[in-house]
C-alpha positions as CSV (number, residue, x, y, z in Angstrom):
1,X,-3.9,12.6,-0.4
2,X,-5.5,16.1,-1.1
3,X,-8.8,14.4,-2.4
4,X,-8.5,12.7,1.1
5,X,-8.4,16.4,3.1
6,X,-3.9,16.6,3.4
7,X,-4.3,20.0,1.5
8,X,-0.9,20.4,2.3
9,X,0.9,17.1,0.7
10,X,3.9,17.7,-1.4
11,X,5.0,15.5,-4.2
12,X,8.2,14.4,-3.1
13,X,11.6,16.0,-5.1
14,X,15.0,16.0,-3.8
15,X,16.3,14.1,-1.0
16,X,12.6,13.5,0.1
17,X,12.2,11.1,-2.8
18,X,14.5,9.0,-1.7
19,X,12.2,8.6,1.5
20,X,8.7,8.9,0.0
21,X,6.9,10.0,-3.0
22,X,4.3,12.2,-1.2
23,X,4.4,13.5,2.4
24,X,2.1,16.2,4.5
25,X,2.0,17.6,7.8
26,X,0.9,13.9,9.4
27,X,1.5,11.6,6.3
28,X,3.8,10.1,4.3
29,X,3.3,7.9,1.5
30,X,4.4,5.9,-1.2
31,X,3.1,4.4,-4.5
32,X,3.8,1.8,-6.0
33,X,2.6,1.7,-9.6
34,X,3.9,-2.2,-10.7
35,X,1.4,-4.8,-11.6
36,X,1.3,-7.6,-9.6
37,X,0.4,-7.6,-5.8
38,X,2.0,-5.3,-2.8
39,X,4.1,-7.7,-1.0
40,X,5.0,-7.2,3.5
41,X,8.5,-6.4,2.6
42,X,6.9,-2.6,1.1
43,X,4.9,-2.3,4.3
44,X,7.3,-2.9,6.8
45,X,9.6,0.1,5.1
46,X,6.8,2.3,5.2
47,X,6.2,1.7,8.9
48,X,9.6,1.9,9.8
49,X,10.3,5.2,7.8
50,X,7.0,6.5,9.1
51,X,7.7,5.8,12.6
52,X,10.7,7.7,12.7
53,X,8.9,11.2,12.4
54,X,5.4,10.6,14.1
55,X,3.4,10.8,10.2
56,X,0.7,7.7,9.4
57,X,1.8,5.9,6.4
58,X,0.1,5.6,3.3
59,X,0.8,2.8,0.6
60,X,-1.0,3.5,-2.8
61,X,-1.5,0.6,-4.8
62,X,-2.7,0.2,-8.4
63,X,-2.7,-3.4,-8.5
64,X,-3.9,-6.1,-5.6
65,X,-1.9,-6.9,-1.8
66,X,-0.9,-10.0,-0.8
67,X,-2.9,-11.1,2.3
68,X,0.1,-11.5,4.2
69,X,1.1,-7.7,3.0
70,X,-2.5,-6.7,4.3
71,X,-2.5,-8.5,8.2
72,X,1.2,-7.1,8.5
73,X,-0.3,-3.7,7.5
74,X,-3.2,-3.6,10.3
75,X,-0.6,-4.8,12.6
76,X,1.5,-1.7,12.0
77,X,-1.2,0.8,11.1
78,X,0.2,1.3,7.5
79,X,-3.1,2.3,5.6
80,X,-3.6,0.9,2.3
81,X,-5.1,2.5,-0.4
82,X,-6.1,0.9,-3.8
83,X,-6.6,3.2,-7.2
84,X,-7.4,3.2,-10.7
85,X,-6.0,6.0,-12.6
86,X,-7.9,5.5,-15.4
87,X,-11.8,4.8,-13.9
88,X,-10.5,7.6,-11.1
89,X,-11.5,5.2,-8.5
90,X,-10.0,5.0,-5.0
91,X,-11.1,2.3,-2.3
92,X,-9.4,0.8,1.0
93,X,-7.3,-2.3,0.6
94,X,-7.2,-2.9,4.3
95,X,-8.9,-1.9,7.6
96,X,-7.1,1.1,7.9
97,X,-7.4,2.1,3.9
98,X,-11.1,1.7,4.3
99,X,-11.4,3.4,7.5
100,X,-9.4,6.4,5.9
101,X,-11.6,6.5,2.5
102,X,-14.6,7.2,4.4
103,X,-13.2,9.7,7.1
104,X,-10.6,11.2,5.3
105,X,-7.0,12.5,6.3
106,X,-8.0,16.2,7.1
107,X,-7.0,16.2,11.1
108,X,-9.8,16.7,13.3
């Protein structure tokens, strides 16, 4: 999230992490490290959790989203973000993901 402009995103410790793993000022977001592919049930509980406060949600993935996963994440606005960890690499996994790659989180 701070490569993406949220200079102010926290790695989430406490109580937070049962919520989130990283949240800002306007985002919250999760990871989710397992191989295999992000399935709807992941995006739904980030756009409910999200909604509560007002933040955008985030969803970092290392490995692929299923298309149902993706529709039901440009339904809700839940931005999904694919990386590699190892190559460094970070590119959208949906509208939203893409949009946010190339305009960043900083608020304008």
């Amino acid at each position: 999230m701070v490569y993406l402009g949220a200079v102010d995103t926290v790695v989430a410790s406490g109580e937070a992490r049962r919520v989130c793993d990283l949240y800002s000022s306007l985002h919250v977001a999760w990871v989710d490290n397992k191989l295999g592919n992000l399935d709807v049930d992941a995006v739904e509980k980030a756009a409910t959790l999200a909604a509560a406060d007002g933040r955008r949600s985030l969803i970092f993935v290392a490995g692929g989203v299923r298309p149902v996963a993706r529709l039901r994440a440009d339904a809700l606005g839940v931005a999904l973000l694919r990386y590699d960890a190892h190559g460094g690499d970070l590119d959208g996994a949906n509208t939203l993901g893409r949009q946010l790659c190339a305009s960043g989180l900083a608020p304008k």
